[in-house]
N, C-alpha and C positions, 0 to 999 in steps of 0.2 A: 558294712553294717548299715541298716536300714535307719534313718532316724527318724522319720517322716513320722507326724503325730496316726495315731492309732484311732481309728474309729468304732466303737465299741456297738455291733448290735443290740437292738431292744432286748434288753436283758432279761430271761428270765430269774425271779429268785424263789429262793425255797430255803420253809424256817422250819428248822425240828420238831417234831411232833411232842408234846406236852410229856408224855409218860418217857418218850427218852431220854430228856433233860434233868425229869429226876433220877432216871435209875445210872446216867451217866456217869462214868469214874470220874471225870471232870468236868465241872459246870460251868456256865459261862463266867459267873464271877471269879470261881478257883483259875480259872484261864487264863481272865486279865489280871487275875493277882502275879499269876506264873511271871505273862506276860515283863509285869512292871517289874518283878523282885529281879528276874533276870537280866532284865536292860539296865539294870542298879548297877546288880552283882552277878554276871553270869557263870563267875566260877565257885560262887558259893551255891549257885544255882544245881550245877553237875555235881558237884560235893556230894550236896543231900540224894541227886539219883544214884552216887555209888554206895553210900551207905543202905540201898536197898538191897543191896547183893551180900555175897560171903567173901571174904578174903583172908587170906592165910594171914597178910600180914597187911595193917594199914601202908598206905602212903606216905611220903615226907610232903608232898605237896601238889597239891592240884594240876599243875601247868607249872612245866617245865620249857621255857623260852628263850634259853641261853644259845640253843642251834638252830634257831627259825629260820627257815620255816620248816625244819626237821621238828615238829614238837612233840615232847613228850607228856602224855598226859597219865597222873596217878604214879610220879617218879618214887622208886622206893615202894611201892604198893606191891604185894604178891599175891598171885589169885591163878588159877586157872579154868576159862570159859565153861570146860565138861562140869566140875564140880557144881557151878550154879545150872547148870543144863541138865543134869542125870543128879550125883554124889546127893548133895545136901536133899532132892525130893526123895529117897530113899528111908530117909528118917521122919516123911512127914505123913500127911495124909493123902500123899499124891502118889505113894509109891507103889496101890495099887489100880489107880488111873490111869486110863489108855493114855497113852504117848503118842504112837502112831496107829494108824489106818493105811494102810496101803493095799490098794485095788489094780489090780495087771489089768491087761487091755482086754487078754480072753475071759475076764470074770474072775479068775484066780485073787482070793484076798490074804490079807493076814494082817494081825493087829496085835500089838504089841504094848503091855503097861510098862510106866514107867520102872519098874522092877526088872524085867524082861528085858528091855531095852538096857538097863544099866548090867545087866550080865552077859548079856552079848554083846558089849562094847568090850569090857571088860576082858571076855575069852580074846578078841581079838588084839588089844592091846599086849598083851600076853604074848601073841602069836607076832606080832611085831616085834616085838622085842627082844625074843629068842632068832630071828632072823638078821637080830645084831642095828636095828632101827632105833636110832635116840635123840635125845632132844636136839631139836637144830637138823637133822637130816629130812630131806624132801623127797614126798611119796606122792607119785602122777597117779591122776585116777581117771580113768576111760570109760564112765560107767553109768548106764542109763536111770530114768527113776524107777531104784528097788529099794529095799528095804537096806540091803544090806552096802549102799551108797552111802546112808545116811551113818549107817554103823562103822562105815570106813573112816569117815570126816571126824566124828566121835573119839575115834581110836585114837585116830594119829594126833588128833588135839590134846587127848588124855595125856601120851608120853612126850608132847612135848614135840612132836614132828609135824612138819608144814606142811598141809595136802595143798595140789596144784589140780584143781579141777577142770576137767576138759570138754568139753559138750562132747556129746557122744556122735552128734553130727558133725563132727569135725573129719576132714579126710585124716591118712593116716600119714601124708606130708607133715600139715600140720603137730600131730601128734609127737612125731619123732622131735619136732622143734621145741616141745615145751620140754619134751626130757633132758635134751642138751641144754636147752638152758635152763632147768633148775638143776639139771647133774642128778637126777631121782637115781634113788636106789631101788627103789621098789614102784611097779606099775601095777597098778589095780585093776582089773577090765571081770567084761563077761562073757562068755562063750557067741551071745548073742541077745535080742530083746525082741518085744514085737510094738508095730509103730505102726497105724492105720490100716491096721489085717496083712502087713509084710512079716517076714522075718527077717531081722535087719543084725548080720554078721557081726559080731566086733574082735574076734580073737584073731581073725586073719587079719585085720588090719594094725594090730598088734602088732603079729608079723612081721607083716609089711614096714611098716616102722622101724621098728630095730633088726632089719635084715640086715645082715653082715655085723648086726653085733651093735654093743653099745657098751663105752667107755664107764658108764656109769651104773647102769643096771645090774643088778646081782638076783634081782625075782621077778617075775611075773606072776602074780596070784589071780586067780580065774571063776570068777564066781559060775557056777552051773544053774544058769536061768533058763535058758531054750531046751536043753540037752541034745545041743547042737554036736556032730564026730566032728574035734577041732583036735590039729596038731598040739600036742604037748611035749616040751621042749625036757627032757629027765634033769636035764642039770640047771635050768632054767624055769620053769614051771610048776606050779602047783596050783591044787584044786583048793577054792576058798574053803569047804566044805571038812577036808583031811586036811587043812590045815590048824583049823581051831576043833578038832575033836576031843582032844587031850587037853585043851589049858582049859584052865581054872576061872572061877566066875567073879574072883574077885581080883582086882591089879591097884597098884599105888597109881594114885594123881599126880603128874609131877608138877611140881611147885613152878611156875613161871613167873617173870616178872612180867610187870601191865605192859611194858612195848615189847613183849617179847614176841615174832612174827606167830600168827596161825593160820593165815593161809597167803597164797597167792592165788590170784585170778586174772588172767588179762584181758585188756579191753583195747582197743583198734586204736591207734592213733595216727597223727594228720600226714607222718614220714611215712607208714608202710607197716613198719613195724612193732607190731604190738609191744601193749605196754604192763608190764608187771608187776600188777599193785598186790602191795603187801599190807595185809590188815594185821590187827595185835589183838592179843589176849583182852586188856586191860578195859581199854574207852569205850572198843567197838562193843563188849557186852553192857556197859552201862546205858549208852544210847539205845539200843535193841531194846531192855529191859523197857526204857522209858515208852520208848512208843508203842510196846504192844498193851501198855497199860494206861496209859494216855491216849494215844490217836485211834489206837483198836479194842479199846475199852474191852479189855479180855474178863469175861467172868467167869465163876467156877466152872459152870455148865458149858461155856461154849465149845464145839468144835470147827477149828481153823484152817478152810484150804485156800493156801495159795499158790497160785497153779503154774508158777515159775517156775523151769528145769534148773536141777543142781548144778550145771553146768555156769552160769549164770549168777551174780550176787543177789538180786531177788532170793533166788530159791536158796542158796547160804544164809540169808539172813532171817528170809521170812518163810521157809519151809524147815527148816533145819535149827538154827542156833538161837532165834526171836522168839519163838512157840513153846520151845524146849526151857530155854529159860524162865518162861513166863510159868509154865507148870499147866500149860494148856495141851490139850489135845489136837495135832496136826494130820492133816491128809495128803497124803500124795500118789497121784496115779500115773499109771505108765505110758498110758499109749497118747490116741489121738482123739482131740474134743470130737468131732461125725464119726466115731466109730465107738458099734455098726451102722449107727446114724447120728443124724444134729441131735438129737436129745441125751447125749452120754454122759453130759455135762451136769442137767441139769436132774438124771435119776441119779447121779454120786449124792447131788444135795440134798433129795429127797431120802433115799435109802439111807445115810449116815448122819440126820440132823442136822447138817454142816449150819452154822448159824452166822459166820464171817467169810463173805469171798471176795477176794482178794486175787484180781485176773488183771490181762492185758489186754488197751484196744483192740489191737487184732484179731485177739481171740471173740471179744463181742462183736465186732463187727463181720467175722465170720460166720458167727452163727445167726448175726440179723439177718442174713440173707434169707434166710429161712422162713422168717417171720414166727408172728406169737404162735405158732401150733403144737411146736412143741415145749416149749416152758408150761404150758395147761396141760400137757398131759400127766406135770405132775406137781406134788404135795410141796411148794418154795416156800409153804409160810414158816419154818424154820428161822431160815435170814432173816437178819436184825442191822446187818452192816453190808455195805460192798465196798469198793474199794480198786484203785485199779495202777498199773505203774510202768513203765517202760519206753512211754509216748505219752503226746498230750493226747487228751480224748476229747474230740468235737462236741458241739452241745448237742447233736442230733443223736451219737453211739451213746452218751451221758443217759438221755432222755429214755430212749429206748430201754436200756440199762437199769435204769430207774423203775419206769414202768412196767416194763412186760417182767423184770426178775423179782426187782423189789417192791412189787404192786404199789407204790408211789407211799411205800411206807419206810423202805431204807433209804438210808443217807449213801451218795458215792461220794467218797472220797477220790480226788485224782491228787495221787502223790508223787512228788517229787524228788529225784534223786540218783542218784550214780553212785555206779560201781565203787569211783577215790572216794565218795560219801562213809560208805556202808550202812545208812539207814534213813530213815525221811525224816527229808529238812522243812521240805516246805508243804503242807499239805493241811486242809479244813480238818475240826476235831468231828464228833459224832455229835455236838451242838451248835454246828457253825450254822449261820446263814447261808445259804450254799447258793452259786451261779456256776451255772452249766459250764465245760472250755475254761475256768480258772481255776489253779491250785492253792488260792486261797492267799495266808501267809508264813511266813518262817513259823517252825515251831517254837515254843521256849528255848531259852539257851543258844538257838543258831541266831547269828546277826546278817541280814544281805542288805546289798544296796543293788541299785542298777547306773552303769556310767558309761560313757563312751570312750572311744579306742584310747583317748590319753588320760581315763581316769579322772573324768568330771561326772558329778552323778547328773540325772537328764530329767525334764520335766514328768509329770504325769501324764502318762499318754504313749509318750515318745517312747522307741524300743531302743535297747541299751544292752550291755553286756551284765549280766548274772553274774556278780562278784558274793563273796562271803568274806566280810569283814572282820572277823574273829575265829581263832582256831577251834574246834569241836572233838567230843572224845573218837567218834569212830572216824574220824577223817584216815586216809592211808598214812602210811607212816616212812616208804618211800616206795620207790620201782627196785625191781631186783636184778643189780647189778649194774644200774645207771641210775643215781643220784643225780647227777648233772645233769640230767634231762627231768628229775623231779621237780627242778626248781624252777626251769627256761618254762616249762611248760605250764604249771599251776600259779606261778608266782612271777609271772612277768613284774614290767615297769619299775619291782622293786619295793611294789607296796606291801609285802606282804599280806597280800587280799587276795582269797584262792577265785581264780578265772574258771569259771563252769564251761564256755564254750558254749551256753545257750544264750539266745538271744530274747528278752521279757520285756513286758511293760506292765505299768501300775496306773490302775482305772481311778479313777474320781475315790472309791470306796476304802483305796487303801491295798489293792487286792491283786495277786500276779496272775499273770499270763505267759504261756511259753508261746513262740513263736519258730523256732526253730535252731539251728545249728551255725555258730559264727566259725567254724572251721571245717576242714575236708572229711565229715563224717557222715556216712549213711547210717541211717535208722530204720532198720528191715526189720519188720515185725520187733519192731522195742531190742532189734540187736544190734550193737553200734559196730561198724563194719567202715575202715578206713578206705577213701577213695584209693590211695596213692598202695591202699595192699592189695585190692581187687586189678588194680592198669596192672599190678606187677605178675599178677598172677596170669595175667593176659599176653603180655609180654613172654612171660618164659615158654609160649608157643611160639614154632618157627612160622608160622602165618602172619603174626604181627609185626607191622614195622612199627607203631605207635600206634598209642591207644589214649580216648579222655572217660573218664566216668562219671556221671553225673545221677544226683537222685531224682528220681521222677514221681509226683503223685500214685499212688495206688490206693483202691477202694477196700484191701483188704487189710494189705498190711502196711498200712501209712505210705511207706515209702519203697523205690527199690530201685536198681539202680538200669540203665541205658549207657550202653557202650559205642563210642566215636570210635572205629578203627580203621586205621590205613596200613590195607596189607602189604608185604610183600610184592616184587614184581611177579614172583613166579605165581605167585596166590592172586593177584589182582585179575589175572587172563583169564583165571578159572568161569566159568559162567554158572556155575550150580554155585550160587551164593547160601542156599539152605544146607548145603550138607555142609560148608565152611564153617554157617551159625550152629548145626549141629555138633561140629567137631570141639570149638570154643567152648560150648558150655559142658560140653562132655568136660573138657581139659578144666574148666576153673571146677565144675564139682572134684573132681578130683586131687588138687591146687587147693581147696579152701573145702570142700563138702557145700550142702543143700541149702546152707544157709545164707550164701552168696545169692541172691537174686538176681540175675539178671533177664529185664523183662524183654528190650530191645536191645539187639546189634546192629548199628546204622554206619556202611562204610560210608567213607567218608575218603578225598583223594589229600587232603592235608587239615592239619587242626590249626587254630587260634593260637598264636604264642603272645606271651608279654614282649619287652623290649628287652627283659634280660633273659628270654630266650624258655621260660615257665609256659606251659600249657596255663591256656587263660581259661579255665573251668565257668565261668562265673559266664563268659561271653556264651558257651553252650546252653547253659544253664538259664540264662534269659531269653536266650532264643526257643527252648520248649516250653517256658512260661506264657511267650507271646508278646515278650517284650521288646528281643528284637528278632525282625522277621526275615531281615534281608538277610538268602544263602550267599553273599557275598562274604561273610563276615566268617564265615568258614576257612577263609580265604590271609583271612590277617597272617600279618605276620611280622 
């Protein structure tokens, strides 16, 4: 870890504009009142944000801490997510209000009110349930951004069943792995999608996946998106479409309790092996609620894209079950921001009012390439907020972002947060003071500190580890199927203080900064991608005899990763080193899918080890920084 004091460039700042502090949900004073009531009492804090919601049955008690750091929050509370997401807007004036907007890559749209939406949840719930699906059973979903992704998530929430969301680029290696380990009864998928003018397969990889069968699978249901000729299995398979033609528009809710699981989603961790957070009914909706009414000042009128894939806790949180709760209007598109050009992005805004966007570095800094030519060719004065999440965002993507989208009249938020989170912790309101490159501070209710490796907090300035000092509703509730690595990993030393694994500091003002990763994780376009799962994936080709991975700056997508490998003797003689590099990343897309990056393969005749014999990452790692330059050091050992 870095401790060395921080030098803060000439800062720019920027103060909200007069008419949005009035029309704001929360003003500066209601802020610092938040502020202070919370630091009093922060569980009477949460209290008051779950009595904004519906619940079948109150709580016995706030926080539940008898199994820390297993916490339970809202013990005794009954509720379930879908009813404050769809059930209860049906009886109000929301229920004949758009819900969704969804725009396919070729132009194809549809748009859905909340009435709409809750009766096609509904049919499918239905259709799950006569397939023998109930509460407590776990359903994989393989499925790109459609409409009926988001109706799948809905369903399985309604009865009580835990979706396990898969990014759609995920190979179909991967794939088979989430279903043995959640033991899924039922897989979701789509015949296929379209992704930057391709046609991009997914029922063969399906297939592929459960070829030779799976101990757990009893359905494959298939949504008809491409009307792609795909194998369909008679005893196995079914068309999403004849599957809910016959059920009913109306299904029971079922009652859950507030930890009871509603999804799983995994995220990379520093062994290899991903890790299985399991979020609940209960906490993770009352945080959501708060933020989208708080931090994204949601009014009647707005319409909300955030341009997260469902794949992803972003797009669960803030595409799907944050918007939905809020009784706002969400967007979600399919395909790819340059297609058929850089400005696809910015006519969804124009053509659908979108008035909150809510993106990721990479995606702005993709299309700054471009420059301002095409955000002028259309109508942005819509936006009223932006907002962005996945990566820190430079002060230069910030400015840009600012100026050329939000004609230096919206605010960006750069929010923070993770997947074990499930919703933003730290991040400016819509009346903050704003400095370009910081996240501001905690919001209400979350508490951090920043300390060093034994748990001292560190001056102003100085970079430190990102701890959170008090448990929160949507925090994860554990891993699935390894507790015992819930606890080594989040809650070392024993402080019970969740370890973010980012590394921050705090400016003169009060104010955070991220800095980067204090453990083996790559951040490829805001997707956190484990070192030690990419060597492995490298490894399981017979060309490698060891492999190091390390992240490397990139201008587009923050980060990505460079590969140390020392092949094989019989691979080493080979003299066409390109078709080696080609064969590699043939094998890790195929290993991991497209979201692996890797930019360089650089052989290498031996790595850096420690003294107990660990690939010393960190020695590669300064040597492409430029910090250490001697190729001797290749050579450790």
């Amino acid at each position: 870890m870095n401790t060395s004091k921080t030098t803060y460039s000439e800062e720019l700042v920027f103060r909200p504009l007069p008419q949005l502090v009035i029309d704001a949900n929360v003003n500066p004073q209601e802020f610092a009142a938040a502020q202070a009531a919370a630091q009093a009492d922060y569980l009477a804090y949460w209290e008051d944000a779950a009595h904004e919601l519906e619940w079948f049955h109150k709580w016995d008690a706030v926080l539940d801490t008898t199994n820390a750091p297993h916490y339970h929050w809202f013990p005794g509370g009954q509720c379930n997510i879908v009813h404050n997401a769809l059930d209860r807007h049906i009886t109000t004036g929301n229920k004949n209000k758009l819900a969704l907007i969804w725009e396919g890559e070729a132009g194809d749209s549809k748009k859905y009110t909340y009435y709409e939406l809750y009766r096609e949840v509904n049919r499918l719930a239905n259709a799950l349930r006569s397939l023998g699906i109930s509460k407590g059973d776990r359903v994989v979903l393989y499925l790109p951004l459609i409409p009926q992704t988001m109706i799948t998530m809905l369903a399985c929430a309604k009865i009580g069943a835990v979706h396990c969301m898969v990014f759609s680029g995920f190979s179909a290696k991967i794939l088979r792995q989430r279903v043995v380990e959640t033991q899924a009864k039922v897989v979701v998928t789509a015949d296929g999608f379209y992704r930057n003018g391709h046609l991009i397969a997914l029922k063969t990889l399906v297939d592929e996946a459960l070829m030779g069968g799976s101990d757990s699978v009893e359905t494959v249901i298939v949504v008809n998106r491409a009307t792609l000729d795909v194998h369909m299995s008679e005893a196995r398979d079914i068309w999403y479409d004849a599957l809910i033609r016959q059920e009913r528009s109306e299904a029971a809710t079922e009652v859950m309790h507030a930890h009871d699981p509603l999804f799983i989603l995994h995220t990379s961790g520093t062994t290899g092996e991903p890790k299985g957070v399991i979020h609940g009914h209960g906490g993770y909706m009352v945080a959501l609620h708060r933020s989208l009414n708080w931090v994204f000042d949601i009014k009647p009128t707005d319409i909300f894209w955030c341009t997260g894939d469902l794949g992803w806790i972003t797009g669960h949180s803030y595409v799907v079950y944050g918007p939905l709760i809020a009784g706002t209007t969400t967007v979600m598109y399919e395909g790819h921001p340059l297609y058929p050009q850089a400005d696809r992005m910015w006519d969804i805004v124009s053509r659908y009012g979108v008035t909150v966007l809510y993106t990721a570095p990479t995606v702005i800094r993709m299309l700054m390439r471009y420059g301002h030519q095409y955000p002028r060719m259309h109508d942005l004065s819509t936006l009223r907020l932006l907002a962005s999440a996945g990566e820190s965002i430079s002060p230069d993507t910030w400015l840009w972002f600012y100026k050329n989208i939000g004609h230096s009249q919206c605010p960006v938020l750069d929010t923070w947060w993770q997947t074990e989170t499930g919703s933003c912790m730290i991040t400016p309101f819509p009346v903050s003071v704003l400095k370009p490159g910081s996240v501001h501070r905690p919001v209400p209710g979350i508490m951090v500190d920043i300390v060093d490796d034994q748990g001292q907090a560190v001056p102003t300035g100085v970079q430190g580890n990102l701890v959170i000092t008090q448990p929160w509703p949507s925090m994860l509730l554990d891993l699935d199927r390894n507790s015992q690595k819930y606890q080594s990993t989040y809650w070392p030393l024993k402080t019970h203080w969740y370890w973010t694994g980012d590394i921050v500091s705090r400016d003169e003002d009060g104010l955070i900064w991220i800095h980067g990763r204090s453990d083996d994780i790559l951040n490829i376009a805001g997707h956190r991608i484990g070192n030690v799962e990419l060597e492995n994936a490298f490894l399981a080709h017979k060309a490698v005899a060891e492999v190091a991975v390390v992240g490397i700056p990139d201008k587009i997508k923050g980060e990505v990763g460079k590969a140390f490998v020392v092949l094989r003797p019989d691979f080493a003689v080979l003299e066409d080193r390109n078709e080696i590099i080609r064969m590699l990343k043939e094998h890790l897309r195929k290993e991991i899918g497209p979201v692996a990056v890797i930019r360089v393969i650089e052989f290498v005749d031996t790595l850096p080890h420690t003294q107990s014999g660990k690939i010393a990452r960190h020695i590669l790692k300064d040597r492409e920084a430029g910090i250490a330059k001697d190729p001797s050091l290749l050579a450790e050992s």
